[in-house]
Steps between C-alpha positions, in 0.01 A plus 500: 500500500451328189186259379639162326409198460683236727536251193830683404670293791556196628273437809597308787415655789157587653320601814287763671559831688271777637229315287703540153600217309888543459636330214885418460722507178820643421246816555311546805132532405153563707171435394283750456106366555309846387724513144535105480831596434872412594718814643854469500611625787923435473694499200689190379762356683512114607265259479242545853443105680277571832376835673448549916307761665821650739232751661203645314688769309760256410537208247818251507592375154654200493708541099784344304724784666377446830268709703320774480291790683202604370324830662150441397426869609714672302535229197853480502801293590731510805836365548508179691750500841720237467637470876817615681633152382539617147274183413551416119149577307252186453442374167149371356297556858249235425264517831474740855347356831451686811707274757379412871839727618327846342706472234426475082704189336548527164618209255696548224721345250850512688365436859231644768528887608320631840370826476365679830147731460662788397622309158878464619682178425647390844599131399594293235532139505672327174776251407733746427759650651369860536186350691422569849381153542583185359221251276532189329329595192498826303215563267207541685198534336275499835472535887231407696508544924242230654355615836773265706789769363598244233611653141413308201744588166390379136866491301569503167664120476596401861116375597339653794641570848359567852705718728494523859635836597541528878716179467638602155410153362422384102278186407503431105215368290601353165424203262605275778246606746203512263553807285406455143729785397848674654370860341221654757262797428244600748391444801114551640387366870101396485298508796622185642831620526651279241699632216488475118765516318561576114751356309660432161359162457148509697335625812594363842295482854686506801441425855765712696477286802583154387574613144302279314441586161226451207618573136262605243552509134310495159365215557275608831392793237766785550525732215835464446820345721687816420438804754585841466742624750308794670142437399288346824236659734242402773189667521333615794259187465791249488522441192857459334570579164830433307631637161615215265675551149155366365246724689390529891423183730280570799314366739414425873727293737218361688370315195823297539410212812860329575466171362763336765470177381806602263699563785456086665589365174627185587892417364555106460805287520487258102813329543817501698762266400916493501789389370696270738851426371524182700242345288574692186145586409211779579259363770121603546477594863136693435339320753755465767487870459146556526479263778802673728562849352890510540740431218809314648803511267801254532808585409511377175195584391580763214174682432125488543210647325189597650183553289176737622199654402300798612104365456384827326276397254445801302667591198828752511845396538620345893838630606696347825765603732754296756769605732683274754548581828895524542573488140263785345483881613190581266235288295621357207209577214467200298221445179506120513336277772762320626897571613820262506728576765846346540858568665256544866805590773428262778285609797150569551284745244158588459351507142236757457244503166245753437252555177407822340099421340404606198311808626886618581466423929781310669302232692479454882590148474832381443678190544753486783733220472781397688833396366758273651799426376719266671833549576768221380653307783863601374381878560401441864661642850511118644656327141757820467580463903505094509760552240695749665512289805609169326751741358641627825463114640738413231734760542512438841561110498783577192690752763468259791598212249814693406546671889498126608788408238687805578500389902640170367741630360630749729476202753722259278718823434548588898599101524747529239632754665548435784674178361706696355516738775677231717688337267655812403548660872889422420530796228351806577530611121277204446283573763476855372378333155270340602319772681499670211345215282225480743442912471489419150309216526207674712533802319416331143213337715375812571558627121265205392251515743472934389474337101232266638287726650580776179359220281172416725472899471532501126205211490264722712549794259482293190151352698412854585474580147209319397274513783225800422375464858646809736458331793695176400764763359518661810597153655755409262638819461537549918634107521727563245638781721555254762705291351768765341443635884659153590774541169645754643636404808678255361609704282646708745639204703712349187596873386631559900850340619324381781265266418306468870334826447341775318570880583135588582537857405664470158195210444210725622569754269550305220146289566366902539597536110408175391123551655485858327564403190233264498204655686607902491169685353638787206500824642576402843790565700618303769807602714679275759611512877744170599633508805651160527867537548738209451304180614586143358212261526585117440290352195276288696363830685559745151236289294208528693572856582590552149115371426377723794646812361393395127115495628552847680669647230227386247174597686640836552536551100208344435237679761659752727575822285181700297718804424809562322792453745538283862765373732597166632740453801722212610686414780630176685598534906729186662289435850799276613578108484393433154152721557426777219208738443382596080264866511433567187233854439345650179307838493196353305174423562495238772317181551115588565423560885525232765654255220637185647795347310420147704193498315579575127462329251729637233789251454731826574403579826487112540838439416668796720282377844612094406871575408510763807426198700723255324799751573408479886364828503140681426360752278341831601255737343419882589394795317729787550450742212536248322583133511723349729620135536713414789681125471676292772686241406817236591790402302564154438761450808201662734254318329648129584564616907148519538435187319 
């Protein structure tokens, strides 16, 4: 060994071991107490930040390289095991602790290394991607284990942060929770079990059960507002001591009594007052607010501004936050004692206000307001539904207005027929004519009525369009299918030669596509099974039916299938003497258990059970893998023997 002196180096770190003073620079150095001298007991290599006894032959250095063994017995280096993991070496190891699992943590400047007794690292926790473990934050300049199991890290710009390791959960301290600074030094627990923390701008007290914190500065008589990164220690008496850039503060926690009084500083309401467009000028509502603590917007009230105070008398700067319940996922920081808020959605809201004092603690008292902002009466459920139901009142008096017309003149047509009909009995080439002038006639009837009912379908999608309320979409959109429901038929009757009838096959399937194109969901695939046959239904019977099968066909798109594929079947059975029998099935989902169709409420389910019973018949509900709808009904002949 060689005798130097230790002022050839850089010094930074310190501490004791088998009663020697060991002395840290790019050189590792102990001092020698008999020869009042420095022995250097490692050549140079990278700069030395912290030393742990490992056992008492062996030393951990903590460098710029990483780590290091030191056997004290021998005076000479060992290599350091880095794990099976092939860990990456730490950089700058600023601090070791001896954690409550056995093992030694270690932080450093790329993350925080575990290292079991016998000096191997066995985890490594970083935000990169060679890391065992994930963290937030990467420089970490300390760690500090509380007795709960809770880790404390000091980073170098991302404030403070707590972590809860059984549930793997991270809590961060920064300006917005009290901290005067986002870089972090050193950590040192007093007796009391609260911690102090060193920063860049000051030295900060906090209570790790309600995290309150006390900032001190300067101007309480700190040396200096700068710390040094590494440089803290508690002696066995208690008393802390921290390394500034302008000498060494210490002193004794105890001598610090709480003053809580900072902590109730009371946060006042100055003025309230907003801008109601209706009246075109700003109105002072302070006292209504003061008086019933709720701000209650109209709808055309653009903005309103809300003026507070912290009362902390003593001198330093007052900084506020607010966040609104609904609106806000954090606290908005804010230097200025008051906020303007505008372009509220409507609903309900909660307005929250807290003030930081000028000691740097958040107050406990904050100002909880309500907010209600109304919603405009063209926005609401019963103005959007009113108007769909005048709308459908309409409709409906224009197609009985022009059914009505239509009968009139079918029943002036039948009479001038049938004038003609007997006055023209002499020539059956007349006679001939003339039935084919009334096909004509009641087919063009039929034509018109289809254009009618296209046209009252093109109003409820042009209505449809600028309605922003599902529900009332819902209603158009399913009325709407109604009526081209009710189109086609007569289509079908003035496209057939005979005009008496509709072929109930060639209809169902076409009122199948129609249905799909409007309700199918993407992605799902529906397949078909008609057995129907060839069965001509007279109109009076095929528009109600045509309705029934409409609402059947559009509940099952709309509700019955989850997946990507299902089935509907169809078939028709003649019972004899004008009696017929609908089952229609689907593979979905099924009404929920023990549902009564008598008893719904849906206008679907309403519609099939009244227009069952107009046809003379009755409607049927049963879940067999599915749902399944059986239908009895009467054609018009059968229909008028009972009456």
């Amino acid at each position: 060994m060689s005798t130097n002196t230790v002022n050839d180096d850089f010094i930074f770190g310190l501490g004791v071991f088998n009663d020697s003073i060991c002395v840290g620079g790019q050189s590792f150095f102990e001092y020698s107490s008999s020869s009042h001298k420095f022995l250097k007991l490692t050549p140079p290599s990278s700069q030395i930040w912290s030393f742990f006894a490992l056992n008492k032959d062996t030393l951990l250095l903590g460098r710029d390289s990483g780590i290091e063994m030191f056997q004290w017995s021998e005076k000479k280096l060992l290599p350091l095991n880095i794990g099976n993991n092939g860990h990456s070496h730490p950089v700058v190891v600023y601090r070791f602790i001896h954690g409550s699992d056995g093992n030694i943590w270690a932080a450093a400047q790329n993350g925080v290394y575990v290292l079991n007794t016998k000096g191997a690292i066995i985890d490594y926790y970083g935000n990169t991607k060679e890391a065992d473990h994930q963290l937030p934050f990467s420089a970490v300049y300390d760690i500090h284990e509380d007795s709960t199991g809770i880790f404390w890290f000091c980073t170098g710009g991302q404030g403070l942060f707590r972590w809860n390791k059984n549930k793997n959960e991270f809590r961060q301290f920064t300006f917005a929770e009290g901290l005067p600074a986002s870089v972090t030094y050193r950590i040192e627990k007093d007796n009391s079990g609260n911690l102090w923390i060193s920063t860049d701008y000051g030295l900060t007290f906090l209570n790790p059960h309600n995290f309150s914190m006390i900032n001190y500065d300067m101007s309480d008589g700190l040396s200096q507002n700068e710390f040094n990164r590494e440089s803290s220690f508690k002696a066995a008496d208690g008393r802390l001591y921290f390394g500034s850039i302008n000498g060494v503060n210490a002193f004794y926690p105890h001598d610090f009594i709480e003053d809580t009084t900072y902590l109730n500083v009371p946060l006042q309401i100055i003025s309230f007052n907003k801008f109601s467009n209706s009246k075109n000028k700003l109105l002072d509502l302070t006292t209504e607010l003061t008086t019933n603590p709720t701000i209650n917007l109209n709808p055309d009230d653009r903005f309103f501004n809300l003026q507070f105070m912290l009362l902390d008398y003593k001198n330093g700067k007052k900084r506020y936050a607010y966040k609104i319940d609904g609106i806000d996922k954090d606290w908005n920081n804010i230097n200025e004692n008051s906020i303007r808020i505008s372009g509220l959605p409507y609903g309900e809201f909660t307005l929250h206000i807290k003030g930081r004092t000028a000691a740097g603690a958040w107050s406990r008292n904050e100002l909880v307001i309500p907010i209600l902002v109304y919603t405009p009466y063209y926005r609401k459920a019963w103005f959007i539904i009113s108007c769909i139901l005048l709308l459908i009142a309409i409709i409906y008096f224009i197609i009985y207005y022009r059914t009505r017309r239509l009968e009139i003149e079918k029943t002036r047509l039948e009479k001038v027929v049938s004038e003609r009909t007997f006055d023209l009995k002499l020539s059956l080439d007349k006679q001939q004519g003339l039935l084919k002038e009334k096909d004509t006639l009641l087919k063009e009837i039929h034509h018109r009525v289809k254009n009618n009912l296209q046209v009252i379908s093109n109003l409820l999608e042009m209505q449809n369009v600028g309605i922003d309320d599902a529900r009332a979409k819902s209603v158009i959109k399913e009325s709407q299918n109604r009526v081209r429901s009710i189109a086609l038929i007569h289509q079908k009757l003035y496209q057939n030669e005979d005009i008496s009838a509709i072929d109930l096959n060639d209809f169902s399937n076409e009122l199948f596509s129609q249905v799909m194109g409007l309700f199918r969901k993407p992605g799902l695939t529906i397949n078909k099974n008609f057995t129907i046959g060839k069965l001509l239904i007279d109109i009076d019977t095929a528009v109600p039916l045509g309705l029934i099968l409409n609402e059947l066909f559009t509940n099952t798109f709309k509700y019955a299938f989850a997946g990507d594929s299902g089935l509907i079947s169809l078939g028709f059975d003649e019972l004899g003497e004008g009696n017929y029998r609908l089952t229609y099935k689907d593979n979905g989902k099924g009404l929920p258990l023990g549902f009564d169709i008598y008893k719904a409420k849906s206008v679907g389910l309403w519609l099939i059970v009244s227009l069952s019973r107009q046809l003379g018949g009755e409607a049927y509900y049963e879940f067999e893998n599915g749902s399944k709808f059986t239908i009895t009904f009467k054609d018009t002949a059968a229909r008028k023997n009972i009456d």
